[in-house]
N, C-alpha and C positions, 0 to 999 in steps of 0.2 A: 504494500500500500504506500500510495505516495501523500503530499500535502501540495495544492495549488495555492496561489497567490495572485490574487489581478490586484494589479497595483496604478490605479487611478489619479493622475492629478486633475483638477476638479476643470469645467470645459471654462469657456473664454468669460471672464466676468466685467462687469461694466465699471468707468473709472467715471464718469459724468454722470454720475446719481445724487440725488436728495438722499440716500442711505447715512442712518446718522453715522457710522462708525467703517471698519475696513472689513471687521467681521461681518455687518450686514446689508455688503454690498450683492447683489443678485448678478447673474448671466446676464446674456448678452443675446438678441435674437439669433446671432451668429452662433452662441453657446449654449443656448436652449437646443437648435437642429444638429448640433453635435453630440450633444449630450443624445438623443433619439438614436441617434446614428452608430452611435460608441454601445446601447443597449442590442439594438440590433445586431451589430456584429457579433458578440459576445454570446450572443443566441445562436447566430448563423455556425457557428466553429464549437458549440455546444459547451460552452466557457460559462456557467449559472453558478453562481457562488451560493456557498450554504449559510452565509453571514454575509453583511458589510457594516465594517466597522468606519468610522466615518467622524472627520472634524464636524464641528458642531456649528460653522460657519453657515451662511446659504447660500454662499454658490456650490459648495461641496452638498449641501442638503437637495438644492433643486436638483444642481447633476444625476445625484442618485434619484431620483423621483422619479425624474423623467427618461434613464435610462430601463426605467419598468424590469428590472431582473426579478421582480418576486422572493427575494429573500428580505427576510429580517435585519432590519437596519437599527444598527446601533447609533448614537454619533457623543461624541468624544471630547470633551472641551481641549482636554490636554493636545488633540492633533490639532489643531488650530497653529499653522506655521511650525509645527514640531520637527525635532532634528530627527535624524536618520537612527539616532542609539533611542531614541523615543518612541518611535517607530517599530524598532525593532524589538521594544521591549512589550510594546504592544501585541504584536504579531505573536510574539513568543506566551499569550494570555491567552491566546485564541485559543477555542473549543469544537471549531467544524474543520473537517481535510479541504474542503476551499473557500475561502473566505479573499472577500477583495477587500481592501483599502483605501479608499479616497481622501485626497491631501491635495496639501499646497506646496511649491519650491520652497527653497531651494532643498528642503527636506525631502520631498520623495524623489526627487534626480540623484542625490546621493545615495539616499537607500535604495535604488535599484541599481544602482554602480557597486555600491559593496553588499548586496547579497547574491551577487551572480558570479558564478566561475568565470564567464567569456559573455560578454555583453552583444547583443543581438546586430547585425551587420545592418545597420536601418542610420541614414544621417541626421536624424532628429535626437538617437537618443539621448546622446548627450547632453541635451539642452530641456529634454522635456518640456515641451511646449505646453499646453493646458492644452486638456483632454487628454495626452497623451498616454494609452494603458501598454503595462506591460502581464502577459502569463510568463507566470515562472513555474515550474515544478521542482520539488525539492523530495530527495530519498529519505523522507523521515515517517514518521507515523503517528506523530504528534507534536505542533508545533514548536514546544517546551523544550526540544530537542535540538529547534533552528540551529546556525552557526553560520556566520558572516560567508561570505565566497564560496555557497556549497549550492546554488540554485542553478538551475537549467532552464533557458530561455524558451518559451516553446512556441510566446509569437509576439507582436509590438503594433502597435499602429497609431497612425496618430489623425484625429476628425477629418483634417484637409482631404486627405486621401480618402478616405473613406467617401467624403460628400460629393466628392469629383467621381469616382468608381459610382456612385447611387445617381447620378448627373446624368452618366453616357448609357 
């Protein structure tokens, strides 16, 4: 038995809002059809998480709403901009074999840089754009077990693509 991880940065959020605060800034029209599009795929490639654990922000909150996966959503004050060992201590809590993550940079680009063996041959990853998910598979059998640079890439993508392919 393995453990999955879809590891979500939250889709494109709006900088030109009446939102009182950074935390309660919302999506973007742009980031609303990504967010749809990012659930979709995740469907399509049979990637359903059995959790999402999730910053407690709302563009992190819409994102998962509108990516409609049907699992149980938690969401997390402490992920709210959280580092990568934060993160990871996180993950290391979880209770289901796939559970996805929704976050913000520079936090989740890191954590998906140190918990992969060989990071995915894709030229976004490095930068993890918003929206950007990664599946990882890890040989463990229960979270609690994780260990930094032991996952395995199994796919990446990031909205743009996705809405240009859903386009033609």
């Amino acid at each position: 038995m393995t453990c999955t991880l879809i590891l979500t940065r939250h889709a494109k959020s709006a900088w030109n809002t009446a939102a009182p605060s950074d935390h309660a800034r919302p999506l973007t029209k742009r980031g609303r059809h990504s967010a749809v599009a990012l659930g979709s795929w995740l469907r399509n490639i049979g990637q359903i998480p059995d959790q999402v654990i999730s910053s407690s922000s709302q563009r992190t909150r819409e994102t998962s709403e509108l990516m409609a996966l049907d699992a149980p959503a938690i969401f997390i004050e402490r992920l709210y901009h959280a580092s990568a060992e934060i993160l990871f201590q996180v993950l290391r809590e979880a209770e289901h074999p796939k559970v996805q993550i929704l976050g913000h940079n520079p936090g989740i680009a890191a954590f998906a840089h140190s918990l992969l063996r060989v990071p995915p041959d894709h030229p976004r990853f490095d930068d993890y754009p918003t929206g950007a998910t990664l599946v990882a598979r890890f040989d463990i059998t229960r979270w609690s077990d994780l260990s930094w640079s032991s996952g395995t890439a199994v796919d990446f993508a990031v909205p743009r693509e996705l809405l240009a392919a859903s386009a033609t």
